[in-house]
N, C-alpha and C positions, 0 to 999 in steps of 0.2 A: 387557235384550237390545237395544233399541233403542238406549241412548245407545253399547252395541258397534259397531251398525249406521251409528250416525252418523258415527261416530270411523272406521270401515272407509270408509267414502265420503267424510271428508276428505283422509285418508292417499290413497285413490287420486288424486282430483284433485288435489291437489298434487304429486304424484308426476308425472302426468300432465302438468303446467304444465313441470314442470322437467325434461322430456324432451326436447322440443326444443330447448335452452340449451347443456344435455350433449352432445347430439348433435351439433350445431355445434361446439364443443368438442373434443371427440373429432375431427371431420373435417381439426383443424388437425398441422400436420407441424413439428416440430424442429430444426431444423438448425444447421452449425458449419461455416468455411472456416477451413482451415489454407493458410498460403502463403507463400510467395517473394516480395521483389518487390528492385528494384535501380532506381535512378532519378538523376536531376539536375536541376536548377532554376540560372538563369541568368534570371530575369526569368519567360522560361517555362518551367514546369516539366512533365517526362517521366519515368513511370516506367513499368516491363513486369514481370511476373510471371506464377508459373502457382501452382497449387494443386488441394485437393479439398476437395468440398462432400458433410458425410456428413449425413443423415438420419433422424431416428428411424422412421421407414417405410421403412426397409433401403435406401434409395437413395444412388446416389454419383456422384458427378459430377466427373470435370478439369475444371478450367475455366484459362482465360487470362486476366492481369487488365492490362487498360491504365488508366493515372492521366494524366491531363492536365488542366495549368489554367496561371495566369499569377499574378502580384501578385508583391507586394515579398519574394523568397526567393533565396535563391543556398544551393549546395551538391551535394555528393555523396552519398550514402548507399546503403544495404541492411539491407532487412530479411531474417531469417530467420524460420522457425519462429514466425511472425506467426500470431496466432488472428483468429476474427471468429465474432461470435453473431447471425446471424439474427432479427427478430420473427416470428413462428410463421407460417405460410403455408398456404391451401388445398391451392394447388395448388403443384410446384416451380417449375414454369416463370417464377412469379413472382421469382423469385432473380436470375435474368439481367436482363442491361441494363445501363443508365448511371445511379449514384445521383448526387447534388449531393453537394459535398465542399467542406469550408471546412476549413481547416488553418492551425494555430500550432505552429511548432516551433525547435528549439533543442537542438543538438547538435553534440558532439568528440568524435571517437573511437568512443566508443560511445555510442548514439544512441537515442530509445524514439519509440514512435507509437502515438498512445489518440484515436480519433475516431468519431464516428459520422454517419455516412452517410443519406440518405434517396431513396428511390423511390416514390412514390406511399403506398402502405399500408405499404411492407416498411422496413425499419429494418435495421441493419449496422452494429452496436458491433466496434471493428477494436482490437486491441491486438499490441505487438512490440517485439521489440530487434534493432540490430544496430548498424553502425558507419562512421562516414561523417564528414562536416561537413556541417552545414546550419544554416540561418537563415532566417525568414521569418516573412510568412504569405501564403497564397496560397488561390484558388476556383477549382473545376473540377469534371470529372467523371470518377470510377472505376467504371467498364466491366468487368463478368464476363461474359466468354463462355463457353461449354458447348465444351468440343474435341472435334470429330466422330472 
């Protein structure tokens, strides 16, 4: 009965260690931006779109997205039906803002974009097709805003 009793008061304490780990864990949120965007580069580069930011804590969000930076890029392009992944987030609010953006690309006709983004903790793997001319690489910053 005792080595029962020991093994029942290990199982809780350990149990016990690894509740607040889970629990933290648990508190973190999902999410996914699908989007638009249409832009040009000429030395410096502009681009604008919109989209939505869906949540696995049922949240959703429009948002509007501006790209701007400079470096050695010329071209036209659009993307469509572009995704983006998220690193997991407490809270949403962290989503919004201006991440740092370095970019290499290389496109005719039909064009692709695979980068990833950074804002402090949050992280923004971006992938797309669409169709344009471009050439380059260029650094700047892409801006999600929340549309009221």
């Amino acid at each position: 009965m005792r080595i029962v009793h020991t093994f029942a008061v290990a199982v809780l304490l350990a149990t016990s260690a690894l509740y607040p780990a889970h629990a933290g864990a648990a508190g973190k949120t999902d999410c996914e931006l699908h989007f638009s965007l249409t832009g040009w580069a000429a030395i410096y580069k502009h681009a604008e779109g919109s989209g939505t930011i869906t949540c696995t804590n049922g949240r959703s969000f429009r948002v509007n997205i501006v790209a701007v930076g400079g470096g050695l890029t010329v071209g036209k392009y659009k993307v469509e039906d572009g995704t983006g992944k998220f690193s997991d987030v407490y809270d949403t609010s962290e989503l919004f803002g201006s991440y740092a953006q370095g970019e290499a690309n290389a496109g005719v006709v039909k064009s692709g974009v695979a980068q990833v983004l950074t804002k402090g903790n949050v992280s923004l793997a971006l992938a797309g097709t669409g169709e344009g001319v471009n050439i380059g690489v260029s650094f700047g910053k892409f801006t999600i805003r929340r549309v009221k």
